[in-house]
SEFI-763688 format. One line per 3 residues: their letters; for each residue z, y, x of N, C-alpha, C, O, CB. Coordinates in Angstrom, 2 decimals, padded with zeros to 5 digits. Glycine has a CB too. Example, Ala and Ser with C-alpha at 12.3 -4.5 7.8 and 13.67 -1.06 7.14 Angstrom:
% SEFI-763688
as) 007.80,-005.69,013.19,007.80,-004.50,012.30,007.80,-003.30,013.20,008.46,-003.32,014.24,009.05,-004.47,011.31  007.08,-002.25,012.85,007.14,-001.06,013.67,007.87,000.03,012.90,008.04,001.14,013.41,005.72,-000.60,014.08
This chain:
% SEFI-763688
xxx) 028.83,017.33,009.27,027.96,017.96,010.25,026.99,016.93,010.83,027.28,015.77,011.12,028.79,018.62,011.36  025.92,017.47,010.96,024.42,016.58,012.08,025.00,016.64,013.12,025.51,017.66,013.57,022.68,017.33,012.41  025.01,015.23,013.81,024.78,015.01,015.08,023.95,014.59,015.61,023.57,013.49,015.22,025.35,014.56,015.46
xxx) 023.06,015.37,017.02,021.64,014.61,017.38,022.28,013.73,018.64,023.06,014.29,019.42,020.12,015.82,017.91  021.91,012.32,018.81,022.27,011.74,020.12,021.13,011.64,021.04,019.94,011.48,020.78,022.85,010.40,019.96  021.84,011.80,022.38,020.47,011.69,023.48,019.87,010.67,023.41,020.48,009.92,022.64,020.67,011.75,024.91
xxx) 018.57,009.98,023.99,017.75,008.73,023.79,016.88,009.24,024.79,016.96,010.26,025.48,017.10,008.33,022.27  015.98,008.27,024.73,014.69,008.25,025.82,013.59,007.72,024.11,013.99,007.44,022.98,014.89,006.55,027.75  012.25,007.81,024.66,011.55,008.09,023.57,010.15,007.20,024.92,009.64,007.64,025.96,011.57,010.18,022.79
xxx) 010.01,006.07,024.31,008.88,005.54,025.23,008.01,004.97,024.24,008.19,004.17,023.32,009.31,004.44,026.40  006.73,005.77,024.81,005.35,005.41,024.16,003.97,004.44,024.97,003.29,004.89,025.90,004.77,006.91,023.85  003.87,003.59,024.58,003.11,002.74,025.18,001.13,003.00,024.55,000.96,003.14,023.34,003.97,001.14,024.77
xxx) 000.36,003.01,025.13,-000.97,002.86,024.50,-001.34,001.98,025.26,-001.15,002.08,026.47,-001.91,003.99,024.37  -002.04,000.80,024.63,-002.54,-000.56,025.20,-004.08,-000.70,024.09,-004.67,-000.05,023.23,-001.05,-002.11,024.94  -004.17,-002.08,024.88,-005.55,-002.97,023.92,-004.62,-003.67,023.15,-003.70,-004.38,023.53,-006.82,-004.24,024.84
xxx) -005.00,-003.37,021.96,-004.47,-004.53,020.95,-003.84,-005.92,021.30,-002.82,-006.56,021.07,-005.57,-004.90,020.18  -005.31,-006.07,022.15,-004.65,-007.98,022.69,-003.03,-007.72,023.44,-002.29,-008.70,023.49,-006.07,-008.97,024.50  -002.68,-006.80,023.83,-001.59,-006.74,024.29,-000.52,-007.01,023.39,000.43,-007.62,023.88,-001.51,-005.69,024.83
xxx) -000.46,-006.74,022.30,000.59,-006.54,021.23,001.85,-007.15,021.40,002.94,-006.58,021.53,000.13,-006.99,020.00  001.51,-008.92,021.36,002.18,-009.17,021.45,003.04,-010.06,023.24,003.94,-010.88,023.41,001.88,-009.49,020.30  002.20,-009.37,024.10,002.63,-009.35,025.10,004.05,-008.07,025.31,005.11,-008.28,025.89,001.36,-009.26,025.85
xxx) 003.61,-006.73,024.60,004.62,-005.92,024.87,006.26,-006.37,024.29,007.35,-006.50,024.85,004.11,-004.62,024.29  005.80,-006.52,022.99,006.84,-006.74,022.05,007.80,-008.31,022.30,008.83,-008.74,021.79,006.01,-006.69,020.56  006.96,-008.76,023.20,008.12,-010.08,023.94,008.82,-009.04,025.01,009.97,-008.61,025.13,007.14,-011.81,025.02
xxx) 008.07,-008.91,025.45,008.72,-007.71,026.64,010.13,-006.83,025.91,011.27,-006.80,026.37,007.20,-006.25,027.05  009.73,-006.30,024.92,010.71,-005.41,024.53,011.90,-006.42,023.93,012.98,-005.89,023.67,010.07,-004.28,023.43  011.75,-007.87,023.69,012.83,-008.38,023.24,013.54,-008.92,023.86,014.76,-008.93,023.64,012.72,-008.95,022.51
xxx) 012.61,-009.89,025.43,013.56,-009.85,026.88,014.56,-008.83,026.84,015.77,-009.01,026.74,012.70,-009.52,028.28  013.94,-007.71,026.93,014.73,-006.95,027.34,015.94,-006.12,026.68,016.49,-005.07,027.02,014.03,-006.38,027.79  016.17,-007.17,025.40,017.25,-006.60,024.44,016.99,-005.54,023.12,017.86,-005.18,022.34,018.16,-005.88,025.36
xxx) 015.33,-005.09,023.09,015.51,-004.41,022.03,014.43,-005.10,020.83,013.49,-005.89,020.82,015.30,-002.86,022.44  015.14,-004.35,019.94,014.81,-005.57,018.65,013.66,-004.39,017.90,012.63,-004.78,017.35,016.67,-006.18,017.26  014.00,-003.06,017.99,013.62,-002.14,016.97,012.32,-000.96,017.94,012.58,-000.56,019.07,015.32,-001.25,016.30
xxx) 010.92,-000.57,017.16,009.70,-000.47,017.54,009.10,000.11,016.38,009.41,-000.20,015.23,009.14,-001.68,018.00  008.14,001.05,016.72,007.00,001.21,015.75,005.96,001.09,016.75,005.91,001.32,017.95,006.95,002.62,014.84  004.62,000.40,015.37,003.73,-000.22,016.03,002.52,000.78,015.41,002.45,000.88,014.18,003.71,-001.90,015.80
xxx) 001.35,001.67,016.45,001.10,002.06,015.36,-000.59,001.67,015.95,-000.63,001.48,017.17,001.77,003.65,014.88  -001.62,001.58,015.40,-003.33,001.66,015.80,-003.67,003.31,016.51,-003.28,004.46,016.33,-004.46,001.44,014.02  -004.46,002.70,017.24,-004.66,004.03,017.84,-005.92,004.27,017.90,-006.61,003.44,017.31,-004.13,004.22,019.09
xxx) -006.67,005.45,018.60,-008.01,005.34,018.40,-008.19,006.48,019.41,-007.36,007.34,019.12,-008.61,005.46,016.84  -009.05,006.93,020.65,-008.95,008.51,021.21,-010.23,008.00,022.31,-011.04,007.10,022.06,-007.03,009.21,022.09  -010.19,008.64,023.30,-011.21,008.54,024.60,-009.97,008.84,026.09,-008.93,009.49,026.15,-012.76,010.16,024.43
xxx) -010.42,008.35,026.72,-010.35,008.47,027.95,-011.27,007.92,028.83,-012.32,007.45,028.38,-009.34,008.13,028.21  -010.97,007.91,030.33,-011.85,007.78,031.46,-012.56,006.44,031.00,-013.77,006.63,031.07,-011.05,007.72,032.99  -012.29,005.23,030.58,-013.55,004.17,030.24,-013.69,004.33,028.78,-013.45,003.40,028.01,-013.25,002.43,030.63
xxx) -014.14,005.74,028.29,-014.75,006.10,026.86,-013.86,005.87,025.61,-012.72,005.42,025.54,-016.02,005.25,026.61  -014.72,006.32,024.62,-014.26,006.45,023.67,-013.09,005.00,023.30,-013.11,004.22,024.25,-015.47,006.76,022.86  -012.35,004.64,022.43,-011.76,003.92,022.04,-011.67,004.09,020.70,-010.69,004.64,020.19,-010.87,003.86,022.64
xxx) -013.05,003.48,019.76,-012.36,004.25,018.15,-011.84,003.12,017.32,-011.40,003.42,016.21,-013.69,005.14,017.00  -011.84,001.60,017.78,-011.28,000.30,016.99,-011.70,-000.10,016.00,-011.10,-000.56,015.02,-010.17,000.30,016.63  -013.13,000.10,016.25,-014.54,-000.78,015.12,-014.43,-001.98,016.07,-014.86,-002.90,015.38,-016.68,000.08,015.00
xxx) -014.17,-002.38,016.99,-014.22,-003.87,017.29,-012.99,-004.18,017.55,-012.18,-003.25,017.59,-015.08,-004.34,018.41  -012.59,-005.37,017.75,-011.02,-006.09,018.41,-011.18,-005.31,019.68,-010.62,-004.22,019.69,-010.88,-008.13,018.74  -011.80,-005.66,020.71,-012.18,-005.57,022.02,-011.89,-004.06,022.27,-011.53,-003.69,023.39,-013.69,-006.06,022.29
xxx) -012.08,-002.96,020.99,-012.11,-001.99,021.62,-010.80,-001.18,020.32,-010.76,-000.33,019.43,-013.86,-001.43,021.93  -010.31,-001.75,020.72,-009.20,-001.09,019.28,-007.87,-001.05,020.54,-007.76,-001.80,021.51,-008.77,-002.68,017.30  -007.18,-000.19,020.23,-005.50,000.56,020.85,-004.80,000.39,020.30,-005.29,000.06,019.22,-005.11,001.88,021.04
xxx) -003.73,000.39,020.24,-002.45,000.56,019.67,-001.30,001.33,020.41,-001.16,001.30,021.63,-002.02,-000.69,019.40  -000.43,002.05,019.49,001.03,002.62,020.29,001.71,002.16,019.36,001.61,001.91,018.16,001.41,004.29,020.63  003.16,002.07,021.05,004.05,001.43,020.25,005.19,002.49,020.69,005.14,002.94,021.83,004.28,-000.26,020.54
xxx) 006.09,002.85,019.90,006.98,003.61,020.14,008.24,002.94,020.35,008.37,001.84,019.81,007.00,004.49,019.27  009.42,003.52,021.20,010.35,002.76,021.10,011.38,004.00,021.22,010.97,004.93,021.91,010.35,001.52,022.11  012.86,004.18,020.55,013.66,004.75,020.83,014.58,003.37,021.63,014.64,002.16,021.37,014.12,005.60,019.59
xxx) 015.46,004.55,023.10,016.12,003.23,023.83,017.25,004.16,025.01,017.31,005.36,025.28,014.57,002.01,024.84  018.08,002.90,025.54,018.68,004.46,026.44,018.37,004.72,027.20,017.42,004.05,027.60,019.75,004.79,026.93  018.83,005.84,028.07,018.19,006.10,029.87,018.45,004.51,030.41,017.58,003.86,030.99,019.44,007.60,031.15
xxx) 019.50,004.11,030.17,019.76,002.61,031.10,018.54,001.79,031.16,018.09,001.27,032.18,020.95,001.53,030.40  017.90,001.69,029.67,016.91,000.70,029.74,015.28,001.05,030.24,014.32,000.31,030.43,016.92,000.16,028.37  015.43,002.34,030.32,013.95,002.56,030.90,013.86,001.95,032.21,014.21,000.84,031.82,013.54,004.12,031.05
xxx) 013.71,001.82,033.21,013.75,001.72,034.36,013.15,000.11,034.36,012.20,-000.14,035.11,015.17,002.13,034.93  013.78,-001.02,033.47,013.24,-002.14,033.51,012.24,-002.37,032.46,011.74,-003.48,032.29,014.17,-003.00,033.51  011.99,-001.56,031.89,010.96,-001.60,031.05,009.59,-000.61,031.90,008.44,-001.04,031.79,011.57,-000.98,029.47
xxx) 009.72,000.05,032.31,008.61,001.02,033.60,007.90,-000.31,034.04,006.73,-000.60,033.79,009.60,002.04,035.36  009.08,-001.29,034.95,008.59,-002.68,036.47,007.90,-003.09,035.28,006.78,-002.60,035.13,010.00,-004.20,037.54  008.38,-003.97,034.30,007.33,-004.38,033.66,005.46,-004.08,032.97,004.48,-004.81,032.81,008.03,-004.49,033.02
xxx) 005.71,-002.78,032.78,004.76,-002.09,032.41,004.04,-002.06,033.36,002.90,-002.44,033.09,005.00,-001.03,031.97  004.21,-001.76,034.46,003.48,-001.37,036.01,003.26,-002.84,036.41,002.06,-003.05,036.59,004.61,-000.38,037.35  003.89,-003.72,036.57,003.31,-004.94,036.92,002.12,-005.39,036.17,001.28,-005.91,036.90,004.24,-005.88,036.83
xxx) 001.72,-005.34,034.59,000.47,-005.17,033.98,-000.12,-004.60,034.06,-001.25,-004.93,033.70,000.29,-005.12,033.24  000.18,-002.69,034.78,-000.96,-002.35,035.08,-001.67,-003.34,036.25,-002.68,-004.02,036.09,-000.82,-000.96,035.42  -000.84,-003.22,037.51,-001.65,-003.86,038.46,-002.08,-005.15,038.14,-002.21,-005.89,039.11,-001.06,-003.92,039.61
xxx) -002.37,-005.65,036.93,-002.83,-006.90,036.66,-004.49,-006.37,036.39,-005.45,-007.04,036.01,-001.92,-007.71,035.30  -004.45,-005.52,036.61,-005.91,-004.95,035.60,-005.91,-004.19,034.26,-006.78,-003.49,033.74,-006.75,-006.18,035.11  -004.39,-004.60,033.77,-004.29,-003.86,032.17,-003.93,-002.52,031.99,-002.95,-001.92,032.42,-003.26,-004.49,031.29
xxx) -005.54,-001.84,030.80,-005.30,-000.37,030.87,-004.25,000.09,030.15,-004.56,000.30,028.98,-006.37,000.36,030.47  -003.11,000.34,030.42,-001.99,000.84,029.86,-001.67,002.30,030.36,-001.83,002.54,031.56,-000.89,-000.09,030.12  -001.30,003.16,029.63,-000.24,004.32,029.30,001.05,004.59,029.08,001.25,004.66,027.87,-000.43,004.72,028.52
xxx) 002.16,004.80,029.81,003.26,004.95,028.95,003.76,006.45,029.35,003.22,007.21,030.16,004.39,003.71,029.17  004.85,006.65,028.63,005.42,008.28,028.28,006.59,008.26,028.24,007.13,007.45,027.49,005.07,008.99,026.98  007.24,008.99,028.88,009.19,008.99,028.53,009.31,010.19,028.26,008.78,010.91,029.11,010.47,008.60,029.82
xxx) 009.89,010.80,027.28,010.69,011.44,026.59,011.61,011.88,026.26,012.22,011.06,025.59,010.70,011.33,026.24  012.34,013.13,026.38,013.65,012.87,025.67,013.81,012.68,024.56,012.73,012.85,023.99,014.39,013.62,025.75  014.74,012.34,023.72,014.92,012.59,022.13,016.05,013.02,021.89,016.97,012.89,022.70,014.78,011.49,021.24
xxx) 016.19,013.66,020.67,017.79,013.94,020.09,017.53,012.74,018.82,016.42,012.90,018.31,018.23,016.02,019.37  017.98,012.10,018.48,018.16,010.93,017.19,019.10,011.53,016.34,020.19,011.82,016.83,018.80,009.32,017.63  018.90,011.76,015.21,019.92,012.17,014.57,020.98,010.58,013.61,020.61,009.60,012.96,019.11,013.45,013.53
xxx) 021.95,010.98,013.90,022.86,010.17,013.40,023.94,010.72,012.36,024.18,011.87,012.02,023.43,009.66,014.47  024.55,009.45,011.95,025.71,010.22,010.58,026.74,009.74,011.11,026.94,008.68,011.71,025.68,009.73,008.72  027.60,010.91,010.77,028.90,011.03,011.10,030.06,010.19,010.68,031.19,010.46,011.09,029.13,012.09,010.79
């Protein structure tokens, strides 16, 4: 039989230059596993389509537990108030696992 397990499901959209600012972040904080993906859309300071460095996005997805969101949020929010345009998203998930 499928079993789905609960998770949290956090999505980050940043500037590229961030990349590897997040992904230290995510390893402080114990997790090893991420998808990284390019992004491209508009919001309030315009388009974002990633014909330049300067103007290129990325998401990064992370499956993780309820425990760990909470210190991963302070972090995130402390870069916003740095000036950095960031997004993030929590989620639930079901993960499916084998029995």
């Amino acid at each position: 039989m499928k079993r789905l397990c609960p998770e949290k499901l956090l999505a980050i959209i940043g500037p590229s230059a961030l990349t590897e600012t997040l992904t230290d972040m995510l390893r402080r904080n114990g997790i090893s596993g991420y998808t990284l993906l390019q992004a491209s859309g508009a919001g309030t300071s315009g388009p974002q389509t990633g014909m330049l460095d300067i103007d290129s996005n990325i998401m990064l997805y992370v499956i993780l537990s309820e425990e760990r969101v909470p210190a991963l949020l302070d972090e995130i929010e402390r870069l916003m108030r740095k000036g950095h345009h960031l997004k993030a998203f929590v989620s639930d998930a079901a993960v499916l696992a084998i029995e």
